[in-house]
LUMKE-27097 format. One line per 8 residues: number of its first residue (from 1); for each residue x, z, y of N, C-alpha, C. Coordinates in steps of 0.05 Angstrom, whole numbers. Atoms other than C-alpha are relative to their C-alpha. Layout:
N
NUM) X Z Y X Z Y X Z Y; ...;
END
This chain:
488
1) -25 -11 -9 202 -618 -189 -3 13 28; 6 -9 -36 171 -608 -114 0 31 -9; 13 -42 -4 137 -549 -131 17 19 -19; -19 -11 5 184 -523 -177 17 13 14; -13 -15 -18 231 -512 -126 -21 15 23; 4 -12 -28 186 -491 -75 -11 33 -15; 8 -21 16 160 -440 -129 33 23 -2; -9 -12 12 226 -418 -142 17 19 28;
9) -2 -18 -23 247 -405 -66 -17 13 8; 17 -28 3 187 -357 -66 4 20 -16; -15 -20 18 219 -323 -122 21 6 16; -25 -5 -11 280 -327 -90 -1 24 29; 1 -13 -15 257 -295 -29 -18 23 -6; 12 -19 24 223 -240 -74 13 16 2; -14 -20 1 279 -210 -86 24 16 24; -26 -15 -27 332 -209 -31 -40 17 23;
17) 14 -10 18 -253 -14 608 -24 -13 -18; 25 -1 12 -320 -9 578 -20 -20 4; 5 4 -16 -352 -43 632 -11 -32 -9; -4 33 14 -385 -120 609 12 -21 22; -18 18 -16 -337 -171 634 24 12 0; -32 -9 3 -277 -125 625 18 -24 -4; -15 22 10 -223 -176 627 34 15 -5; -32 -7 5 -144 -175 603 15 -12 23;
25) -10 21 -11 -94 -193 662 20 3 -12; -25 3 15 -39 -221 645 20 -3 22; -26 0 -14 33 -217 671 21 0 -12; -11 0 21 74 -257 623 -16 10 -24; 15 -6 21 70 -224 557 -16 38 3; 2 -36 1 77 -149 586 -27 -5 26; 22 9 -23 16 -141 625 -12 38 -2; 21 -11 -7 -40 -92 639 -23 5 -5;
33) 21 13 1 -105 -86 614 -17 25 11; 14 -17 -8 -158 -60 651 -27 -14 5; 21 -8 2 -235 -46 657 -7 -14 36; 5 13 -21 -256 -93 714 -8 27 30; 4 -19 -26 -258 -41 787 7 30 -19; -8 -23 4 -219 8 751 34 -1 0; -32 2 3 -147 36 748 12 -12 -22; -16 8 31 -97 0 687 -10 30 -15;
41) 3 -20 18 -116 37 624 21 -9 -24; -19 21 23 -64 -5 582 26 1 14; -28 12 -17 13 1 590 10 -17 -17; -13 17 31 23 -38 523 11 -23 6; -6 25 -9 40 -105 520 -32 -18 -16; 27 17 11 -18 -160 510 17 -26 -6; -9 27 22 11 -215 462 -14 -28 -7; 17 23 12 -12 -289 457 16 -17 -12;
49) -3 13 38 0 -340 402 19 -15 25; -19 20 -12 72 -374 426 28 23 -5; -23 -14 -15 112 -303 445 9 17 -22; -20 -25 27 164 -261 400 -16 20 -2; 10 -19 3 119 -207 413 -23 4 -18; 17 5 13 59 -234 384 15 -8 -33; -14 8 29 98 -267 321 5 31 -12; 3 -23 13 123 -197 304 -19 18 -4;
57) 32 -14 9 55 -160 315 -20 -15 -19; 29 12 13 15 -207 277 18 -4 -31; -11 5 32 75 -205 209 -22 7 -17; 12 -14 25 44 -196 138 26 -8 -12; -21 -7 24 91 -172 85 -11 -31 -20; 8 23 11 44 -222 51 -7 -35 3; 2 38 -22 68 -299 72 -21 -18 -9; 23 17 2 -8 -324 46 -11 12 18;
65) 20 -2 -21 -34 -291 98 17 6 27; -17 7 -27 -27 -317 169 -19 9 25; 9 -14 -21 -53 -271 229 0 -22 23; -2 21 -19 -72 -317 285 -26 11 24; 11 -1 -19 -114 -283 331 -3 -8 31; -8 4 -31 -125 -299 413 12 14 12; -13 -16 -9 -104 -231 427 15 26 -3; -13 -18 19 -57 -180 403 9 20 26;
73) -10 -34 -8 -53 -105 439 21 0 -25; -22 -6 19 13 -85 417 1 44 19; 0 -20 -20 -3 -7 438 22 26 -2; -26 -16 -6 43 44 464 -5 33 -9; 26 -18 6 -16 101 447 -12 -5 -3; 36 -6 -6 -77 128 445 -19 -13 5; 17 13 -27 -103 112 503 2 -27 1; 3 28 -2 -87 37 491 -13 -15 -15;
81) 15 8 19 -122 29 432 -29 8 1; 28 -9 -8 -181 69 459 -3 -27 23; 8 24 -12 -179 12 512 -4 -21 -13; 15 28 28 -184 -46 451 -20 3 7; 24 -5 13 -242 -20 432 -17 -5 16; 19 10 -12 -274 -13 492 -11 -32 16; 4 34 -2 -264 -87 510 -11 -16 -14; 12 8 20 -277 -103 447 -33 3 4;
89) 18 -17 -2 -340 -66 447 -20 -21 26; 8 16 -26 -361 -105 517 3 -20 -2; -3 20 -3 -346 -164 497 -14 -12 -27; 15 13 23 -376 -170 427 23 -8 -15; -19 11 6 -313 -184 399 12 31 -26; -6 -20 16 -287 -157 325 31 19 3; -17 -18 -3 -226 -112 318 17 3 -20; -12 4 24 -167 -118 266 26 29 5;
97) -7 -23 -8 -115 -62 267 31 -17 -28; -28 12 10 -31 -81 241 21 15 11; -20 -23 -13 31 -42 236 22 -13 -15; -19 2 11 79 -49 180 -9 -33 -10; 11 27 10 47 -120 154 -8 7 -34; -2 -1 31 42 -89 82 -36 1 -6; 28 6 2 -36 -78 84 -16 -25 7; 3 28 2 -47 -153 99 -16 -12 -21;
105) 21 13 21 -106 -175 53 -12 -22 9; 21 22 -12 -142 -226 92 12 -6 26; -19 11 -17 -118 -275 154 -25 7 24; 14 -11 -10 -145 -248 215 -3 -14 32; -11 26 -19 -154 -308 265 -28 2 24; 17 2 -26 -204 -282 321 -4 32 -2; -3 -30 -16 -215 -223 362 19 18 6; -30 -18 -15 -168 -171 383 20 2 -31;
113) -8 -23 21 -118 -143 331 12 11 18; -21 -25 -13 -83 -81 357 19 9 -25; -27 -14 13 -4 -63 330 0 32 6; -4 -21 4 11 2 315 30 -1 6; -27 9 3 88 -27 310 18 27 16; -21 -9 -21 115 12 373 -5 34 -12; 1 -31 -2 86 84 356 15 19 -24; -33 -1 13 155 102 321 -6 32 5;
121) -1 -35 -1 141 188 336 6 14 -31; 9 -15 37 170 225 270 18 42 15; -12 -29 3 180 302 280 -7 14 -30; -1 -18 20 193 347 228 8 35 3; -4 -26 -3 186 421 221 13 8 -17; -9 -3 24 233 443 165 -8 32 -13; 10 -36 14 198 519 164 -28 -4 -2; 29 7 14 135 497 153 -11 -26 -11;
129) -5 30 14 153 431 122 -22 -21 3; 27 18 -15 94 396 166 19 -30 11; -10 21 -21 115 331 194 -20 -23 13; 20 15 -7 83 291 237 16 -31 18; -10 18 -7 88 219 245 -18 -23 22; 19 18 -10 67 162 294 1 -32 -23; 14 19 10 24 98 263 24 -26 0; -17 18 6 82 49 266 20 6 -17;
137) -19 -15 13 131 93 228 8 -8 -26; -4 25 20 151 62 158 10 26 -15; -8 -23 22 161 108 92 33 7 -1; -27 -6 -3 237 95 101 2 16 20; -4 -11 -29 243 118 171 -3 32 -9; 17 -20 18 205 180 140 13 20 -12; -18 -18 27 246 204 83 21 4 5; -27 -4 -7 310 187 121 8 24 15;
145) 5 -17 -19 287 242 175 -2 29 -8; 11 -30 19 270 290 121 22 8 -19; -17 -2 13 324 276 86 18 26 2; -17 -22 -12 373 328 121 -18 26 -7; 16 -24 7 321 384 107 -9 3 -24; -1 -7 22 315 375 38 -19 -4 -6; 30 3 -3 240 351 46 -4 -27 -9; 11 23 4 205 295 12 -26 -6 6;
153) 41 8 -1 136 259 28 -7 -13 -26; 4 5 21 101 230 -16 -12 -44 1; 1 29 -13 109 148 -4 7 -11 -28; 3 19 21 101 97 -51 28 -13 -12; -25 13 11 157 46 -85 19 -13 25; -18 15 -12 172 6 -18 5 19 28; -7 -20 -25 206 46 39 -10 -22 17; -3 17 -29 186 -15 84 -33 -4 1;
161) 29 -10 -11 105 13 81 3 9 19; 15 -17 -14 69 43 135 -10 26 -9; 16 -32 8 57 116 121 -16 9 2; 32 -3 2 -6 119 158 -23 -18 -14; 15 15 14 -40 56 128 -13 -1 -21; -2 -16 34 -13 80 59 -17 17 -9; 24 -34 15 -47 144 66 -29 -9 10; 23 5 -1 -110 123 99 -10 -10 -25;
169) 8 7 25 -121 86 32 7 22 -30; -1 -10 25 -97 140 -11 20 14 -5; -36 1 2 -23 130 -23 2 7 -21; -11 -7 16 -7 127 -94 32 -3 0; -29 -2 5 58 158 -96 20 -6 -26; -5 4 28 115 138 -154 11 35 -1; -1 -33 15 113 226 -155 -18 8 -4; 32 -14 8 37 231 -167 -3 12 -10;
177) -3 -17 29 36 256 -230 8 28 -1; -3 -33 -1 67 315 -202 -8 9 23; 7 -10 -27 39 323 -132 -31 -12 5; 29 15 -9 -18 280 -121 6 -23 17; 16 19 -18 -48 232 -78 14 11 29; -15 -9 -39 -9 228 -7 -25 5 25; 20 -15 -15 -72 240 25 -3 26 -5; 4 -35 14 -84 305 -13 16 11 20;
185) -11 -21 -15 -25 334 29 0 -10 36; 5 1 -24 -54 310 104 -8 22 7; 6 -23 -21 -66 364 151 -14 -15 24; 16 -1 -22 -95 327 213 12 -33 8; -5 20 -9 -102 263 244 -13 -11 33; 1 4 -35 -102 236 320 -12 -36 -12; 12 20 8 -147 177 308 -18 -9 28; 9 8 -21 -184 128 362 -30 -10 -18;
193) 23 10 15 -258 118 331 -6 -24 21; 1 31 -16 -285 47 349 -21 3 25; 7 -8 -29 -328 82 407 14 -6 23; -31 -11 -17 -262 90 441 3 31 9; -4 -30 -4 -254 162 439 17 11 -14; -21 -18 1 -193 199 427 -7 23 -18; 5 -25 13 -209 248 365 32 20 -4; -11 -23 6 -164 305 344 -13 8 -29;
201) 12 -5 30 -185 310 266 15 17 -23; -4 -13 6 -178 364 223 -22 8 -26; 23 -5 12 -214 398 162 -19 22 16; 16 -17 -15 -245 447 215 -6 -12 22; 15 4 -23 -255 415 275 -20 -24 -10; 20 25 15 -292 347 242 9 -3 -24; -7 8 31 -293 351 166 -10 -22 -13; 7 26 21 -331 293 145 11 -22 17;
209) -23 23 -1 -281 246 187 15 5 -17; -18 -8 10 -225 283 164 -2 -6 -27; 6 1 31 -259 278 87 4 -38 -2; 10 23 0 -274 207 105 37 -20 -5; -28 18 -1 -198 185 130 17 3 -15; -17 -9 20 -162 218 78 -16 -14 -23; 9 14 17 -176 161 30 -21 -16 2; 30 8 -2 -238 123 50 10 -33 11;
217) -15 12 -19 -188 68 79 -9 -10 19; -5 7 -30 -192 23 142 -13 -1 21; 3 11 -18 -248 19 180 -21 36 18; 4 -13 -18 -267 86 210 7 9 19; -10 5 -31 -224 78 269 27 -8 -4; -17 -2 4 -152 70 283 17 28 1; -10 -13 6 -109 122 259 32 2 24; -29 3 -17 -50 132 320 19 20 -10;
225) -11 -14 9 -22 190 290 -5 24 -23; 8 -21 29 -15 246 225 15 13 -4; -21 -32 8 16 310 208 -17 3 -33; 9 -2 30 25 317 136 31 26 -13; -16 -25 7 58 375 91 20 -15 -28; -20 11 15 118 350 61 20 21 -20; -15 -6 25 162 368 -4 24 19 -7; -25 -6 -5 218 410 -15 20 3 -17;
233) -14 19 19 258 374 -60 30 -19 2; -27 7 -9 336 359 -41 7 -27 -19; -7 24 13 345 305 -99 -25 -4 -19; 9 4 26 311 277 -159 13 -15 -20; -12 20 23 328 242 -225 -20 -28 -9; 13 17 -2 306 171 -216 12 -27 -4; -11 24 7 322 96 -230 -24 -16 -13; 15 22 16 302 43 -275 19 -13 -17;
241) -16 18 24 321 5 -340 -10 -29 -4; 6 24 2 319 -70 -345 13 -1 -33; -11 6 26 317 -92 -418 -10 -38 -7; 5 35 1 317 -169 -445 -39 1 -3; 31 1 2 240 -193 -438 -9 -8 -29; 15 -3 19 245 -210 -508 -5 29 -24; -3 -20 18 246 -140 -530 -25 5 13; 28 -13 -14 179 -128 -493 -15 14 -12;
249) 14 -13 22 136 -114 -546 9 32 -6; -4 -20 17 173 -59 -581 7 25 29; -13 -20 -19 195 -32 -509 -31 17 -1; 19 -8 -18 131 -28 -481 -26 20 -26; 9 -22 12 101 -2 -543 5 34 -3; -14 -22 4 143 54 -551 -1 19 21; 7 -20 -28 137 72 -476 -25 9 0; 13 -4 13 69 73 -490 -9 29 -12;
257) 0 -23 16 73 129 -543 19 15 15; -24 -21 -15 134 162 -504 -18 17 25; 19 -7 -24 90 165 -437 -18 29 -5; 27 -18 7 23 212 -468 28 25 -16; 2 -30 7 78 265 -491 19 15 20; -27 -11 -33 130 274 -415 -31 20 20; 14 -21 -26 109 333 -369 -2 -17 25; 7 16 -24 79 311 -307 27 0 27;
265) -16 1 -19 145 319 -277 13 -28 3; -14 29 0 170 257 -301 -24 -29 -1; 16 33 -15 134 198 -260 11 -23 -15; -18 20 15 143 131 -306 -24 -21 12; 10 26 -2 116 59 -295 20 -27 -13; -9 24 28 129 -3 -343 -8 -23 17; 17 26 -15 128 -76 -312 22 -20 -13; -17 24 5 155 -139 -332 -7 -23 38;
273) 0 11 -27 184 -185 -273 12 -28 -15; -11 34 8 200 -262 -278 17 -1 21; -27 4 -12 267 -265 -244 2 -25 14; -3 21 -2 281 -320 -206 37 -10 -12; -26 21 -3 348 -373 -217 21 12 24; -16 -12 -25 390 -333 -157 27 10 -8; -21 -10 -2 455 -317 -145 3 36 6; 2 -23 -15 425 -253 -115 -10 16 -25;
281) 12 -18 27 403 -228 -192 22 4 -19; -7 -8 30 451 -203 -247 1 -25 -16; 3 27 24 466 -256 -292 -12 10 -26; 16 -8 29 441 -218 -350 -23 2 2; 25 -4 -13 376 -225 -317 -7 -24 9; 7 28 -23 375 -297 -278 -15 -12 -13; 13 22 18 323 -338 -295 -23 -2 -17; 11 7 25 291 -305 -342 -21 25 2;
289) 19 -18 -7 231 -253 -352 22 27 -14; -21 -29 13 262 -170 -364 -25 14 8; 14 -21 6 226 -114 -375 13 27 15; -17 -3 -17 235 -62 -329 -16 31 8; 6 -28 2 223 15 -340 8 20 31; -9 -21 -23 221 64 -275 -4 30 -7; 1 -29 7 229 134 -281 3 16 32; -2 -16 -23 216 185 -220 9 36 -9;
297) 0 -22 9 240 262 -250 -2 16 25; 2 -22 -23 221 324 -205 26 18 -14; -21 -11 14 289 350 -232 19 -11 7; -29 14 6 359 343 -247 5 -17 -19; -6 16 28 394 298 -297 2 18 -23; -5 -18 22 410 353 -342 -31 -1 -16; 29 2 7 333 360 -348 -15 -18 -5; 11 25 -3 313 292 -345 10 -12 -22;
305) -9 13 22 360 262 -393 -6 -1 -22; 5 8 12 344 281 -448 -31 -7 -16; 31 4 -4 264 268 -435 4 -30 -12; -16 35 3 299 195 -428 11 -13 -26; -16 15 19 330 186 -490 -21 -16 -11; 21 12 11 276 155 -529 4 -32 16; -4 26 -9 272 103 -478 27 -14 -3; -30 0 1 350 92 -479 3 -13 -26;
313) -9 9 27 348 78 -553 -13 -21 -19; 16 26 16 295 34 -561 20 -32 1; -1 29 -2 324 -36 -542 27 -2 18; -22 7 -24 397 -53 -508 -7 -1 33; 8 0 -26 393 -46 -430 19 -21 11; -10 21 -9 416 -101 -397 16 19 31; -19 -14 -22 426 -56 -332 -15 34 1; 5 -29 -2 414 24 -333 11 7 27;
321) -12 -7 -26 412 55 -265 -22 24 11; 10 -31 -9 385 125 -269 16 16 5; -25 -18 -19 417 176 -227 -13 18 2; 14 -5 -14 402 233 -195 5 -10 34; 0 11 -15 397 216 -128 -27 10 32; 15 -13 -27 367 239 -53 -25 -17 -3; 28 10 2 286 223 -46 6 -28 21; 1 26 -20 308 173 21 9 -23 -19;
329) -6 22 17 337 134 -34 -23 -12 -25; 11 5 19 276 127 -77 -11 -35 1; 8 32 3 262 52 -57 18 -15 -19; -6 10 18 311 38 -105 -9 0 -32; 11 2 29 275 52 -167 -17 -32 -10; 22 22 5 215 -5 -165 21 -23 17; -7 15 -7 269 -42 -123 -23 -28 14; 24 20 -13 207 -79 -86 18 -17 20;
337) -8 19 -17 230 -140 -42 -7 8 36; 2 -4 -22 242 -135 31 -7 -22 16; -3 27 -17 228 -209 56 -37 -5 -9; 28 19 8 153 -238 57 12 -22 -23; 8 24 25 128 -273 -5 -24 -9 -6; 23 -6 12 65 -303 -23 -14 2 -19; 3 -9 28 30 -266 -67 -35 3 -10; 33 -5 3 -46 -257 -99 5 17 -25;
345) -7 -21 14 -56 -192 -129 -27 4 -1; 32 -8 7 -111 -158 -166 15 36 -19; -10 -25 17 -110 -82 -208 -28 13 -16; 28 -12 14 -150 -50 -259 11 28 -2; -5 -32 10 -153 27 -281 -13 -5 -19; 0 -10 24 -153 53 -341 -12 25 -9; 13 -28 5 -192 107 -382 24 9 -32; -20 -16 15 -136 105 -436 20 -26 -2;
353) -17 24 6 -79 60 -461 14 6 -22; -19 -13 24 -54 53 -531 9 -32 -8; -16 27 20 -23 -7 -581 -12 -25 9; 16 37 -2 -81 -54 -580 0 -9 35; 7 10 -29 -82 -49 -500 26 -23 7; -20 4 -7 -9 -65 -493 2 -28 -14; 5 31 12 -21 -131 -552 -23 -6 15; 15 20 -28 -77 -155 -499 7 0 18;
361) -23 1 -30 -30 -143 -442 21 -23 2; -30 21 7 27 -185 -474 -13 -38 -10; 21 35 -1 -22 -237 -500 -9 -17 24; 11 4 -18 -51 -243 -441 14 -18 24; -20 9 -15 12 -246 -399 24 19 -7; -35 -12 8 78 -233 -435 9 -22 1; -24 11 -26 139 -258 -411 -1 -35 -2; 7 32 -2 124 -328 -436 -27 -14 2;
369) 30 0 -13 55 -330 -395 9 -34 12; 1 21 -19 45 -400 -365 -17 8 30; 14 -10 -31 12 -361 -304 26 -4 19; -18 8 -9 54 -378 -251 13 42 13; -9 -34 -17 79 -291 -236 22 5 6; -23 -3 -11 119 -253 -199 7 31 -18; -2 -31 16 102 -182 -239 -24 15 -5; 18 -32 8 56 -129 -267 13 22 -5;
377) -13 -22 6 69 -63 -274 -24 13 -6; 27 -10 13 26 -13 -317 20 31 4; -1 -28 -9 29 68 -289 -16 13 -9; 17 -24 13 14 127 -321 -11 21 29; 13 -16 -24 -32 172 -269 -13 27 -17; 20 -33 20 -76 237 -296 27 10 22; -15 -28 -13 -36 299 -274 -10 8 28; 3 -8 -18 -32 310 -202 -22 -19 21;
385) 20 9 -22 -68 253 -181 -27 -1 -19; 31 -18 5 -135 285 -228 -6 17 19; 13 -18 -24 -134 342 -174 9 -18 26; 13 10 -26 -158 338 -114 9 31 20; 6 -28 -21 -153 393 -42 -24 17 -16; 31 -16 6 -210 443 -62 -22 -12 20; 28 12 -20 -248 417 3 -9 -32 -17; 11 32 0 -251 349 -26 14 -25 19;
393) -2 31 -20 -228 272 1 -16 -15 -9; 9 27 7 -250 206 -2 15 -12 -26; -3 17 13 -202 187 -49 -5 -8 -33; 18 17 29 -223 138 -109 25 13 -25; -21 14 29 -203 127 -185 15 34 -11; -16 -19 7 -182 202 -193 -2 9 -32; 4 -4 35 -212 197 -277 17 -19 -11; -12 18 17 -160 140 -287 26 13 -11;
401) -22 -18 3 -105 162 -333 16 -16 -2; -27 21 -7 -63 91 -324 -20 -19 16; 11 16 -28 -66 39 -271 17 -29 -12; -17 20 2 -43 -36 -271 -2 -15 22; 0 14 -22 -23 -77 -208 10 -21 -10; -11 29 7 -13 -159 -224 3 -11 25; -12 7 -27 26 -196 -176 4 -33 -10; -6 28 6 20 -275 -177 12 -14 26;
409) -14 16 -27 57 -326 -138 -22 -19 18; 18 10 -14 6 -354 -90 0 -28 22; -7 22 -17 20 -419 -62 -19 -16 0; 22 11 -4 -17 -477 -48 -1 -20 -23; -1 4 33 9 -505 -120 -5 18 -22; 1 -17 21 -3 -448 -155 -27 17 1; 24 -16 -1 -62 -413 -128 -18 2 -17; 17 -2 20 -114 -439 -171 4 15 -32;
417) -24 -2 23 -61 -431 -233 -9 38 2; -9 -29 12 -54 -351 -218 -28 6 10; 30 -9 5 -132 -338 -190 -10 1 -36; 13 0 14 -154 -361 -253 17 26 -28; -11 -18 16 -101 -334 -299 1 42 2; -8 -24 0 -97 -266 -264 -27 13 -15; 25 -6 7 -173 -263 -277 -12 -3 -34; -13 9 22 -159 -283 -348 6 29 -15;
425) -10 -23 10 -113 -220 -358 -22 28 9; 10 -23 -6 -168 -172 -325 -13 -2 -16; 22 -11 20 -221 -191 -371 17 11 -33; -9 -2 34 -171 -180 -436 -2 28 3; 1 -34 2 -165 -113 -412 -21 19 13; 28 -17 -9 -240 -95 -391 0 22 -26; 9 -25 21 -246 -52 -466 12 32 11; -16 -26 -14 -196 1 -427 4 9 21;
433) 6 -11 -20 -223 -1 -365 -11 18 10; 20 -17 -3 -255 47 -322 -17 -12 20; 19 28 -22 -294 -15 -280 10 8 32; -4 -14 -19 -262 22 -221 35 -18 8; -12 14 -9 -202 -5 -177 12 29 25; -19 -16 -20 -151 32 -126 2 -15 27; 3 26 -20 -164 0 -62 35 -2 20; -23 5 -17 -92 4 -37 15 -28 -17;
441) -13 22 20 -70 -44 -96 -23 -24 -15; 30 25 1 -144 -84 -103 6 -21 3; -1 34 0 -111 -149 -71 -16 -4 20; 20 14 -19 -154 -191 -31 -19 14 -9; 15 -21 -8 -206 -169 -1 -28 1 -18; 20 -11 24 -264 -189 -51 -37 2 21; 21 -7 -23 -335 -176 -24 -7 24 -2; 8 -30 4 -370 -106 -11 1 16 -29;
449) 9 -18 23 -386 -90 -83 24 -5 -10; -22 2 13 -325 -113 -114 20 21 17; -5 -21 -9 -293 -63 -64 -7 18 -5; 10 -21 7 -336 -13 -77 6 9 -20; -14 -21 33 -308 1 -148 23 12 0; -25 -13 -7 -251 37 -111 -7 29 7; 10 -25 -3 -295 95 -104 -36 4 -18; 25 -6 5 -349 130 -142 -24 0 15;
457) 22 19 -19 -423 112 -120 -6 29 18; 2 -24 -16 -432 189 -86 25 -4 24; -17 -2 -23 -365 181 -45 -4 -27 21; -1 16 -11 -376 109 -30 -31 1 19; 24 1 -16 -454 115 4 9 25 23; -2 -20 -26 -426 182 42 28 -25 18; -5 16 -14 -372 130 68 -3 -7 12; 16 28 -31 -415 75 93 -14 23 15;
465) 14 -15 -25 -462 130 123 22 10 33; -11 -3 -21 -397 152 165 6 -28 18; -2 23 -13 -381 83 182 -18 -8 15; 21 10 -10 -444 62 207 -13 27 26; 6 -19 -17 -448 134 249 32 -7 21; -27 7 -20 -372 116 285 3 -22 5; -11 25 -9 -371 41 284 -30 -19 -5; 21 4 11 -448 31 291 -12 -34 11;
473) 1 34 -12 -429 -42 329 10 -16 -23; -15 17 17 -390 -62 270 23 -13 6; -23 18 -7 -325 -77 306 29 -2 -20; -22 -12 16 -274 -55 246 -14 -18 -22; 3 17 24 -290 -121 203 18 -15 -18; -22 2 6 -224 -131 176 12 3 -21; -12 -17 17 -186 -119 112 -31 18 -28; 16 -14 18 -218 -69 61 -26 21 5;
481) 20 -13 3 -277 -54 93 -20 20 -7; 22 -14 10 -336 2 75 -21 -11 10; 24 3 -1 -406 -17 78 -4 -25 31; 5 29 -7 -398 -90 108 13 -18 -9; -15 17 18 -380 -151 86 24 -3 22; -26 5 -17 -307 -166 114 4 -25 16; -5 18 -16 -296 -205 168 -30 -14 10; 20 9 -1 -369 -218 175 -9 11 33;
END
C-alpha cells in the first residue's frame, strides 16, 4: 500500500581567468568570479548547495535526477560562461551546462554546472521571420512572442522546453512532417566552445561547427544564443482524442492504416497514458489507462476535418478537443505535465509499422501492462523530417518513418520493475526497427555506443573528430555526450 500511494502521487504530479589557481570569490551568493591578478570577468551569480539560487539552477524536469554540484555559474552571458570554462579548464575540473531542466539525463554532482536560466533575449523580426533567442528562453516564451506576428517555430509538445537545448539535439517538432527538424531552420549560433572563446557560428563563417551544433547535441560547447527562421502560420487545426483504453486495439489499428494515407500536413501521434486516481482528471478517464490520439493540421478545420473523420468513427471519444487554434497554444495537444516526475525513458525508430507491430506493442505493453508506466506514444515521421538543408546537419534517424518514446515511472520501488519491462517492450519491437535511436528522446544516458545509434556511423566519427578538435581536455562530460564515455 506504501508504494502504491507513493506511485500514485507521481502520477498525480504527472499531470497537474585562465590562469592555474584561478579561484571563485564569493560575496554571498552574488559574487564575482575572477582570474587570480585580473579584473572580474563574471557578473553572474555563483551558487552553492543551500541557496534559492542554486536549487533553481540545478532543477530537472526529471525528479530521478538530482543535480548536486559544488558550484553552479548561473550566467548573465557570454562572457560568463567563457569564464566557466576557463576555470574549469585550470583547474581540471568537468563542465555540465542547465537551463530549462528538461534535458536532465544523468545527476551531475561535481564540477561546475553553468545555467543558462537568466539569458531570457527573444527578438523577432516579423519581415524576415528570423528570430533570435537567448539560451534560457523556453518554447512557450517563444511562440507567445511570435504569436502577434502570425509566426510559428518549430518546438516540440511541451512549451516548458528550452529551445536551444531542443534544437542542439535536433528538435523533433509535433509539425515535422511538414517542416522538418527544428534544427533544419537555424541560421546562426553565438556559442562559448570549451576553450573559452566566444564564437559567432554560421554556415559561412565555421561550417563544420555550425554542421556539428545543428543536431550533434551537447558537448561541443555551450550554446548562449540562436537565430532561427520561423513559420508563417496564424493558426492551426490541432487537439487530441482520448478514447476508453479498452478500445485500444481497434483504435490504434486503424490509426495505423489511417496514418500511411494523410498528407504531410497533418502531424499525428498515438499513445496510451495510465491516468492516475485525481481529482485533476476527467472522470471518464480517472484511474484508468485511455488512448490518446494527437493531431497537429497545417490548416484550417474545414480542411482538417474531414482528414479526421475516420478517426472520429472508430471508437466513442471519451473527450474530443480538436480546434483550430493559435500555434502559442500548441502545448495543449500532447498536454505534457508541468511539475517534475520521475521518469525512465527509452525510444526506438522505425523502418515501417503495420498490424503485427501494433499486436507486439499491445502485448508487450497494452493498457493492462504490469510495467509500472506513465506512457508511450508511437509518431509517424518520413516527410519533412526525410529532408534535410542542402548543406547538410548533424541530425540523426532521418530514414525512420515512425518513432516511439516509453515513459516509465522511476522510483526507487519501481525502477527495477520498468528498467526491465521497458527493455522487454524494445526487444518485441526490434523486427521494425531501424537499430537507430533520436538522441533527444534516448533517455538515460546509456554508454558511448548505445548513444551512438542516434546517428549514422559517417556523421557520428565526423562528430567525435569535432569534439576532440574544441574540447580536446574533455571538459563537456555530461549528459549525451559524443565520443566519450559520460561523466567519465
Amino acid at each position: 500500500m506504501i508504494e502504491a500511494d507513493h506511485n500514485q502521487t507521481a502520477r498525480r504530479t504527472f499531470l497537474a581567468g585562465s590562469a592555474a589557481g584561478a579561484a571563485f570569490a564569493l560575496s554571498g551568493c552574488v559574487t564575482t568570479v575572477r582570474a587570480r591578478g585580473q579584473e572580474p570577468v563574471l557578473q553572474g551569480v555563483l551558487a552553492r548547495p543551500g541557496s534559492e539560487e542554486y536549487r533553481q539552477a540545478t532543477y530537472a524536469w526529471n525528479a530521478s535526477v538530482r543535480h548536486s554540484p559544488p558550484l553552479v555559474v548561473i550566467a548573465n552571458g557570454a562572457e560568463d560562461v567563457a569564464a566557466a570554462f576557463r576555470y574549469a579548464a585550470a583547474n581540471g575540473l568537468p563542465v555540465g551546462v542547465n537551463s530549462a531542466g528538461h534535458g536532465a539525463v544523468a545527476s551531475i554532482d561535481r564540477g561546475i554546472l553553468v545555467s543558462t536560466q537568466r539569458l531570457k533575449k527573444i527578438e523577432i523580426d516579423p519581415v524576415t521571420r528570423l528570430a533570435t533567442v537567448g539560451a534560457g528562453v523556453k518554447w512557450g516564451e517563444a511562440l507567445e512572442a511570435a504569436q502577434p506576428y502570425g509566426l510559428l517555430g518549430l518546438g516540440g509538445s511541451s512549451p516548458d522546453v528550452g529551445v536551444v537545448g531542443y534544437t542542439v539535439g535536433g528538435g523533433m517538432p509535433i509539425m515535422g512532417r511538414k517542416f522538418g527538424f527544428a534544427a533544419d531552420r537555424v541560421k546562426s549560433f553565438e556559442v562559448v566552445t570549451p576553450d573559452g572563446v566566444i564564437r559567432h557560428v554560421d554556415a559561412a563563417s565555421e561550417p563544420d561547427l555550425f554542421w556539428g551544433l545543428c543536431g550533434g547535441s551537447g558537448n561541443l560547447g555551450i550554446v548562449t544564443e540562436m537565430t532561427f527562421e520561423m513559420i508563417h502560420m496564424p493558426s492551426i487545426y490541432g487537439g487530441g482524442i482520448f478514447y476508453d483504453g479498452r478500445d485500444a486495439s481497434a483504435v490504434m489499428h486503424r490509426y495505423v492504416a489511417w496514418a500511411e494515407s494523410l498528407p504531410e500536413e497533418m502531424c499525428t501521434s498515438i499513445a496510451i497514458i495510465w491516468m492516475p486516481d485525481s481529482e485533476d482528471v476527467p472522470p471518464p478517464m480517472r484511474g484508468k489507462p485511455v488512448t490518446h490520439l494527437r493531431i497537429a493540421y497545417a490548416g484550417s478545420r474545414a480542411e482538417g476535418e474531414p482528414l479526421l473523420a475516420p478517426m472520429r468513427a472508430v471508437a466513442p471519444a471519451l473527450l474530443d478537443a480538436v480546434a483550430d487554434m493559435p500555434y502559442a497554444h500548441s502545448g495543449s495537444i500532447h498536454r505534457d505535465p508541468h511539475l517534475p516526475i520521475p521518469f525512465y525513458h527509452s525510444g526506438v525508430l522505425f523502418r515501417e509499422v503495420n498490424g503485427d507491430t501494433v499486436d507486439a506493442l499491445l502485448g508487450a505493453c497494452g493498457p493492462d501492462t504490469n510495467i509500472p508506466m506513465i506512457l508511450w506514444e508511437l509518431r509517424q515521421l518520413g516527410g519533412g523530417f526525410a529532408r534535410g538543408p542542402a548543406a547538410g546537419n548533424a541530425v540523426g534517424g532521418r530514414d525512420a518513418a515512425w518513432g516511439i518514446s516509453i515513459v516509465g515511472l522511476n522510483t526507487p520501488q519501481t525502477a527495477a520493475a520498468v528498467a526491465e519491462g521497458l527493455g522487454r517492450v524494445v526487444r518485441a519491437l526490434a523486427p521494425w526497427s531501424t537499430g537507430g535511436t533520436a538522441i533527444n528522446l534516448h533517455g538515460m544516458i546509456g554508454n558511448e555506443a548505445d548513444r551512438a545509434r542516434a546517428w549514422d556511423d559517417a556523421t557520428y566519427q565526423r562528430l567525435v573528430t569535432l569534439v576532440h578538435r574544441y574540447d580536446p581536455k574533455g571538459l563537456m562530460r555530461f549528459g549525451h555526450v559524443v565520443g566519450r564515455n559520460a561523466g567519465g
